[in-house]
N, C-alpha and C positions, 0 to 999 in steps of 0.2 A: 504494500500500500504506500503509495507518493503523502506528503506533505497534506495534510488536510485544515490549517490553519488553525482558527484559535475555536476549541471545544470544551464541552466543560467533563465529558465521560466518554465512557466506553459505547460503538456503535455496535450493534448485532451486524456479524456477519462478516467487522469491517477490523477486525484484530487477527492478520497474519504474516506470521513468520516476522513479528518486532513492529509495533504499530508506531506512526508516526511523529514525529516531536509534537509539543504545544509549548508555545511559547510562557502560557502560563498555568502550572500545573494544578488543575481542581482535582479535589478527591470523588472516585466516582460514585460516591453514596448522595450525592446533587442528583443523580439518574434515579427512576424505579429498580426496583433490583431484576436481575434477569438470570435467567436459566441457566446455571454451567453446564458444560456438555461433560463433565464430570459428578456423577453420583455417588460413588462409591470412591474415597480417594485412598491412597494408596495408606498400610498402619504405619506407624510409626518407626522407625531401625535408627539402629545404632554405629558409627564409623567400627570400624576395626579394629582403634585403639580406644573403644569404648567413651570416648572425653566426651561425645557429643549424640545425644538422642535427635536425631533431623524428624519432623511434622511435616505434614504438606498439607492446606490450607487451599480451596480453592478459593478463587476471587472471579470478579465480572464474567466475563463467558468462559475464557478458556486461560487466564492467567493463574498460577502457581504460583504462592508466598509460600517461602521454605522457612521453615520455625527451627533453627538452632540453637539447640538445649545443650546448657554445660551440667551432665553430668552430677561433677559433682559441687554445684554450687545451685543450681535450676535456674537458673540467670539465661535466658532466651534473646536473642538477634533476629529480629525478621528480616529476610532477605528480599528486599525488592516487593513490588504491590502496589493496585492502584487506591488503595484506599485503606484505611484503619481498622473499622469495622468490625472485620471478622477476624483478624489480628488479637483485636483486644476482646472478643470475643470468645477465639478460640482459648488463651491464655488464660480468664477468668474461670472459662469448664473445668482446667487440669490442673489448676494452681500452678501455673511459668511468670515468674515476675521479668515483664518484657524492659530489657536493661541496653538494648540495643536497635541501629539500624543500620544495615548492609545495604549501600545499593551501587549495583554493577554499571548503572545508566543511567540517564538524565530523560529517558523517555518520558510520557507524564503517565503510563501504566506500571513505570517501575518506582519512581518517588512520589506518586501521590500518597503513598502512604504517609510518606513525612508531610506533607501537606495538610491531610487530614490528622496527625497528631496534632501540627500545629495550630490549628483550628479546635484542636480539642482542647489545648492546653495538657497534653501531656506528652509533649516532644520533649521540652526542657526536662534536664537530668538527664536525658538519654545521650549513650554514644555516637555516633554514626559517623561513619566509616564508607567514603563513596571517590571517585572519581576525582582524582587533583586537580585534571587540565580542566573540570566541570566545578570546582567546588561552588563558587559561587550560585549557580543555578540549582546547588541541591539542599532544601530548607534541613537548617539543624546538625550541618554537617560540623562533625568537633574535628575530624581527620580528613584530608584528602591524599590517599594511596594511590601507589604508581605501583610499578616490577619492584619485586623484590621487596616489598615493605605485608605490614601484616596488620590484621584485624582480629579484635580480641571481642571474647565474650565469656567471660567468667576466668576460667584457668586455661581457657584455650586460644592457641592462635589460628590464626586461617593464612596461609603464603598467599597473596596478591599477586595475579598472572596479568600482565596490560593485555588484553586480548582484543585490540581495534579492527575497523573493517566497517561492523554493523554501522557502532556511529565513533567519532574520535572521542577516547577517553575510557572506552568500554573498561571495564577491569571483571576477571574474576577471581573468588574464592577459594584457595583447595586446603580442606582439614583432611588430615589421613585418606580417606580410601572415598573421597566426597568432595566434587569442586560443582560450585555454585556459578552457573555461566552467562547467566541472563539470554541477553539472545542473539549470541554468537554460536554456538554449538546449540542446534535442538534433536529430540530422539527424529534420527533419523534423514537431518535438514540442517542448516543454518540460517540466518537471519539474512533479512536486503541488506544492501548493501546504499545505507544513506549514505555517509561521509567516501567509504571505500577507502582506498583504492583497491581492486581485486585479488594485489600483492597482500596487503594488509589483514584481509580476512582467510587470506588462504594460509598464510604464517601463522596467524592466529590459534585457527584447524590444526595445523598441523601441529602448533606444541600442545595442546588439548589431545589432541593422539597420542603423542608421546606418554599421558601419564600410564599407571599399569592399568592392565586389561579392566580391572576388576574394580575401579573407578566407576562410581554412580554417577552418573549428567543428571546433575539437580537444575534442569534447565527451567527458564520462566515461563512457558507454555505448552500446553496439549494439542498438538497440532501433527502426532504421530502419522495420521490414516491421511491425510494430502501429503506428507510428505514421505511416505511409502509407496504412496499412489506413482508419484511421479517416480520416484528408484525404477521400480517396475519395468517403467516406460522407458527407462536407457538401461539398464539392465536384468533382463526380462532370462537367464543364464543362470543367475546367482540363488544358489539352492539355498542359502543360509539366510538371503534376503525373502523367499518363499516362507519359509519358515517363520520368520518374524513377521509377516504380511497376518499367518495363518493366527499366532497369537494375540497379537496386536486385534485382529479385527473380533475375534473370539471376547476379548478382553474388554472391547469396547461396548460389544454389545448388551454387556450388565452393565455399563454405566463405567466399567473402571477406566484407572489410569494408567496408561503405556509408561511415565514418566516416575521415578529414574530409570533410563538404560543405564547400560554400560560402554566405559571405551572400547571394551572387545567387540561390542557389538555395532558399533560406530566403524570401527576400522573395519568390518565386515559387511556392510550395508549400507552405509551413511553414502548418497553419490556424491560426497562433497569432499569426501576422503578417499576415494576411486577413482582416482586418475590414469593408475597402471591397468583401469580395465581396458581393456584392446576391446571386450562389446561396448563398454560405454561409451569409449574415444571414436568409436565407429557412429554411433548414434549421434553425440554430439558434431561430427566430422558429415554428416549426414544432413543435418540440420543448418548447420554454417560451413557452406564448401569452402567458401573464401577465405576463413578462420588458419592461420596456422596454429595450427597443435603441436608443438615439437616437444612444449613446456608443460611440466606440470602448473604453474599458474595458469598459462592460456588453458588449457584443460578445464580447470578449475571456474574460472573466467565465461568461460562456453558455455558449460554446466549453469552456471549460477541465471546464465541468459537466456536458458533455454527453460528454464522451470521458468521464469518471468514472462516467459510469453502462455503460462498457464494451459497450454494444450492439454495435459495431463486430466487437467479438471472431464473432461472428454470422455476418458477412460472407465466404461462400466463394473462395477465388480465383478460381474459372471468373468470378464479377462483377466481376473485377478486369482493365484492359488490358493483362493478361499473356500473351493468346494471339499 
């Protein structure tokens, strides 16, 4: 979705793959509430090295607020969201005293939520922890993180990855065996490319690939099944992508949530990490004759312009290995 000017919430319909700035960020509880296409959300789990219990929280249609629990102090970091709400909501249900905010982007579906604290008056006291080259546009911020700097929430740190591309400044999260990505990596997909450049968001990908396999994408939306849909369609070969097609749509259809994957399964499906496919580079090579492909970024590049012309949406499920 392009630039849509100045709004006060979330559109039905109109929240994909990283919705667009607003210059001035409202919280989306100014809207009716509306439908998630998430009912059932995924229980709650624990990193690896146990420091952190992760929640997941849906919010307006299809955005994901990740609830990072320290363990052993109960002191919670909401990550990213376009509104308070259910945040403070959720946190009243289970006794988490919310001591923090994480946000990866300056979208207004990822810091409305500081918006809406600050409008509630209970932003102040809180941490938060966002974007350096952004601080300014992120209400409430006490920290602005770049590479290699870190975000705390109780006794835990989180490593700060700059991961740009989406929009300039993006950052994300990684505690143990769990990085928080906003929406630069999604299960399956990765975010437009507003600011770009295609260099930017393919480096990005690529050290997000690098963490181990066994790494959760605590990414900010549910947006699994269009962006499987489209894999499919340049890579229609890949048994492992079949597979995950066949869950994913199983998955969906109670209500749940695809989200978190893993990087294993990113580096196995994701067509934004598949550049060494010879059917995809064919498909994309198919699609843009005039394109040189020699590079994995041009690869990359193609890829990202070819789901943007949204032909995929086209594609019925009966073509799909869901029977």
């Amino acid at each position: 979705m392009g630039h849509r000017g100045r709004f006060a919430g979330p559109v039905p319909g109109a929240m994909r793959e990283g919705s667009g700035p607003s210059p001035t960020p409202v919280a989306c509880t100014t809207m009716p509430p509306m439908q998630h296409v998430v009912t059932e959300p995924r229980a709650p789990f624990r990193t690896a090295d146990g420091a952190l219990e992760i929640h997941q929280i849906p919010a307006a249609r299809d955005n994901l607020i990740w609830l990072a629990v320290c363990t052993a102090t109960g002191a919670g970091a909401a990550v990213d969201g376009p509104g308070a709400g259910e945040v403070l909501d959720y946190c009243a249900a289970k006794g988490i005293e919310l001591k923090a905010v994480w946000n990866t982007h300056t979208h207004w579906d990822h810091i409305g939520v500081n918006a809406d604290l600050q409008k509630r008056g209970k932003l102040e006291g809180l941490e938060g922890f966002g974007p350096a080259k952004k601080a300014k546009d992120v209400p409430g911020l006490t920290r602005g993180v770049d590479e290699g700097d870190v975000a705390r929430i109780g006794k835990v740190e989180a490593k700060v990855m700059l991961t740009e591309g989406h929009i300039d400044g993006h950052v994300s999260f990684v505690a143990s065996d769990a990085v928080f990505c906003g929406d630069t990596m999604f299960a399956g997909g990765c975010g437009y490319l507003f600011d770009g450049p295609p260099e930017k968001m393919h480096r990005s990908l690529e050290r997000l690939a690098e963490l181990e396999g066994g790494t959760r994408v605590c990414c900010a939306h549910e947006y699994t099944q269009a962006n499987l849909r489209f894999a499919w369609s340049v890579e229609p070969d890949n048994e492992a992508l079949a597979e995950r097609i066949r869950a994913a749509w199983a998955l969906r259809a109670k209500g749940g949530c695809t989200v978190p994957s893993t990087i294993a399964e990113e580096r196995a499906t994701n067509p934004f990490l598949r550049h060494h496919s010879a059917t995809l580079k064919a498909k994309v090579a198919e699609a843009f004759p005039e394109r040189d492909l020699s590079t994995p970024v041009a690869v990359f590049a193609a890829t990202r312009a070819l789901k943007d012309r949204k032909d995929y949406e086209a594609i019925p499920d009966s073509a799909l290995p869901i029977g």
